[in-house]
KOLLUMMAR-436079 format. One record per atom (N, C-alpha, C, O): x, y, z negated. Coordinates in steps of 0.02 Angstrom, whole numbers, padded with zeros to 5 digits, always signed. Each point is the difference from the previous one (the first is absolute). Layout:
// residues N
XYZ/...
// end
This chain:
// residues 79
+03398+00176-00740/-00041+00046-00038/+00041+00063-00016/-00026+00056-00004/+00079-00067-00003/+00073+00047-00028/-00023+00049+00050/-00031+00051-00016/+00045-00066+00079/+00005+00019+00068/-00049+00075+00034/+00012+00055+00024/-00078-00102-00044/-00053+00020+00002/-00010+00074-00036/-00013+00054+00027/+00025-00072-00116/+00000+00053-00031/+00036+00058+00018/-00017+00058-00010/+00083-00083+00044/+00030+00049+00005/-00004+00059+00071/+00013+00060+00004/-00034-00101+00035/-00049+00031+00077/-00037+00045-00035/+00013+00060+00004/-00055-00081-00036/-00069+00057-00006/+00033+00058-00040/-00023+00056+00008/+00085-00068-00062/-00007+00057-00030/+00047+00034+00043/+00003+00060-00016/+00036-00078+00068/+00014+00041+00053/-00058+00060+00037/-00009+00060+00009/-00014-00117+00002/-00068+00027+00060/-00026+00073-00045/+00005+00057+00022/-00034-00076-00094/-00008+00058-00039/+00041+00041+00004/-00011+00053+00030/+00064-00066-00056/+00066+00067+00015/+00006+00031+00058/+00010+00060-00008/-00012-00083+00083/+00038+00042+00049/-00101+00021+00018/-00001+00053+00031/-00055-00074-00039/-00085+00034+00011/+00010+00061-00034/+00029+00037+00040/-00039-00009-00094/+00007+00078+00008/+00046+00023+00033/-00017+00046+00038/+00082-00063-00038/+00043+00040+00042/-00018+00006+00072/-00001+00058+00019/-00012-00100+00022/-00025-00009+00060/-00069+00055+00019/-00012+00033+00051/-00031-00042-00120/-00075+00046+00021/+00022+00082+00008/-00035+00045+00022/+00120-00042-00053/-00001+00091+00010/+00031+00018+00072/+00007+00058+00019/+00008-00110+00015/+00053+00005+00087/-00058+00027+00024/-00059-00012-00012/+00103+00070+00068/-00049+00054+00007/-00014-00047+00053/+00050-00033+00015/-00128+00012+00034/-00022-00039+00056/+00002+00063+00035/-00041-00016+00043/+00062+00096-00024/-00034+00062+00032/+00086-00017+00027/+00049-00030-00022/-00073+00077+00093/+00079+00031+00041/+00034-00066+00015/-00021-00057-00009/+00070+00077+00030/+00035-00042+00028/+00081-00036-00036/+00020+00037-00045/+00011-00078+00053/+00079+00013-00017/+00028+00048+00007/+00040+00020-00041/-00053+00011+00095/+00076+00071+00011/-00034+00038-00047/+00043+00028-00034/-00109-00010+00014/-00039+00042-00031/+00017-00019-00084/+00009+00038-00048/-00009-00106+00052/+00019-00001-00098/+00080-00022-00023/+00027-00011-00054/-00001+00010+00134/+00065-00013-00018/+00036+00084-00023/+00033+00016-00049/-00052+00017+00095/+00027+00095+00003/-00037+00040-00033/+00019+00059-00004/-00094-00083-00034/-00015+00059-00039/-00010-00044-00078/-00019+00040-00043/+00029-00119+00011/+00010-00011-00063/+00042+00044-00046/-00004+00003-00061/+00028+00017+00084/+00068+00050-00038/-00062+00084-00031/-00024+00019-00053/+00025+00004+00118/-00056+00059-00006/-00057-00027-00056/-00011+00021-00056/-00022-00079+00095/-00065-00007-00061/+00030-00023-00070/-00034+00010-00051/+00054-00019+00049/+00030-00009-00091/+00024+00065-00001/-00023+00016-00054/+00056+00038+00076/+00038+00066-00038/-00070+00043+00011/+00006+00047-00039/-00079-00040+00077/-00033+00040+00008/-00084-00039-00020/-00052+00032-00009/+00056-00086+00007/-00053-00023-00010/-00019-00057-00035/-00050-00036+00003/+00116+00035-00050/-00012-00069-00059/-00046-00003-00037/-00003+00051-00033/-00051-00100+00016/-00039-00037-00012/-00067-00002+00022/-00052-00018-00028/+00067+00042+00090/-00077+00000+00031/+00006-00065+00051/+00054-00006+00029/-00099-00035-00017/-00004-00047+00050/+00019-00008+00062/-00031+00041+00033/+00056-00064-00008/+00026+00008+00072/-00042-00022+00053/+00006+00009+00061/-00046-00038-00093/-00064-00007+00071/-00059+00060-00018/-00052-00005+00034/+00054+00037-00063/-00066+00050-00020/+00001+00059+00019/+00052+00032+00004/-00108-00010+00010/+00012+00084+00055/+00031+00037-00048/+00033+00043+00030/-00024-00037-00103/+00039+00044-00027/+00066-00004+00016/+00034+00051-00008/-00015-00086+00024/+00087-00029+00046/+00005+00017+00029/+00057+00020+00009/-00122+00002+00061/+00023+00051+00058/-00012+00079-00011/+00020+00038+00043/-00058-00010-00109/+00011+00058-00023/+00043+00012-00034/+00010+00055-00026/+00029-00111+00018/+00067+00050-00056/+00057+00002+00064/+00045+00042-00003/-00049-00081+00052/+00040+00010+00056/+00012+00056+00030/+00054+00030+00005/-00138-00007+00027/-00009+00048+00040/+00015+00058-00062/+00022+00053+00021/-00029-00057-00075/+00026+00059-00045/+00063+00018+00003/+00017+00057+00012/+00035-00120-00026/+00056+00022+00006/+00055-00015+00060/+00060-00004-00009/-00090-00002+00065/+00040-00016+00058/+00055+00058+00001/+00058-00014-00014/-00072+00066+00026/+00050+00040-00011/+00061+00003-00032/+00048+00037+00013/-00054-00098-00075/+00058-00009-00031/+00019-00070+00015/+00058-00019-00011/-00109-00027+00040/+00020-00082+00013/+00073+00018+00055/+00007+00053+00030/+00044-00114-00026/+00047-00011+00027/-00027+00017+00067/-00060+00009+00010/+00113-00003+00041/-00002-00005+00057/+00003-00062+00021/+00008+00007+00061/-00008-00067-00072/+00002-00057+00032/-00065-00034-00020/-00026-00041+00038/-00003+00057-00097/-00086+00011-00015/-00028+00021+00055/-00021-00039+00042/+00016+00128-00035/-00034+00018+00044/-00011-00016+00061/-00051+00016+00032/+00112-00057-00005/+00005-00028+00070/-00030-00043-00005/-00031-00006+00053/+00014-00048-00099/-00032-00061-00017/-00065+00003+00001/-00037-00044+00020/+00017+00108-00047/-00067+00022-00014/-00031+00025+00062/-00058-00020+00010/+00091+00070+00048/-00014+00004+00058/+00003-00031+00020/-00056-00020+00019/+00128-00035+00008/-00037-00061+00046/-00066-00046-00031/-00043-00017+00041/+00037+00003-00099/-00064-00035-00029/-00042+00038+00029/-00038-00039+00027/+00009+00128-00008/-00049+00013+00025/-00006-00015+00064/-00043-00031+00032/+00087+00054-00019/+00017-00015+00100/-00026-00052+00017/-00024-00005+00056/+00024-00043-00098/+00001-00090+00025/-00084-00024-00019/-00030-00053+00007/+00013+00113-00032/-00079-00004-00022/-00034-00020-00066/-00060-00007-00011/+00111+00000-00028/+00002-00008-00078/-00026+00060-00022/+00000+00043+00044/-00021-00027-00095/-00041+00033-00054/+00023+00055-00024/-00031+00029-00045/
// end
């Protein structure tokens, strides 16, 4: 029972954290631009089209290893 209780209040703990992982782009895409979206676009959602307007706003200032991430993501037929 110990056991039990203690599973679920896991399960509770790591379920919100899990519902904010962005499901959009790819690894190379949230591995090279996480940095950018937190300094240009903290607290907006990472799966929501406002995520790809604060992008396209500030690409100009996103990293270069972003932008490459972000072009190959188009290249490859991503969004």
């Amino acid at each position: 029972m110990r056991r039990l209780i203690l599973a679920l209040g896991l399960i509770a703990i790591a379920a919100p954290a899990s519902a904010q992982a962005p499901n959009r782009g790819n690894q190379e895409l949230q591995t090279n631009c996480a940095g950018d979206a937190i300094t240009f676009c903290a607290g907006i959602d990472p799966n929501s089209p406002q995520m790809d307007a604060c992008f396209k706003k500030n690409m100009s200032q996103m990293s270069p290893n972003c932008r490459r991430a972000i072009d190959a993501y188009k290249a490859a037929g991503g969004k």
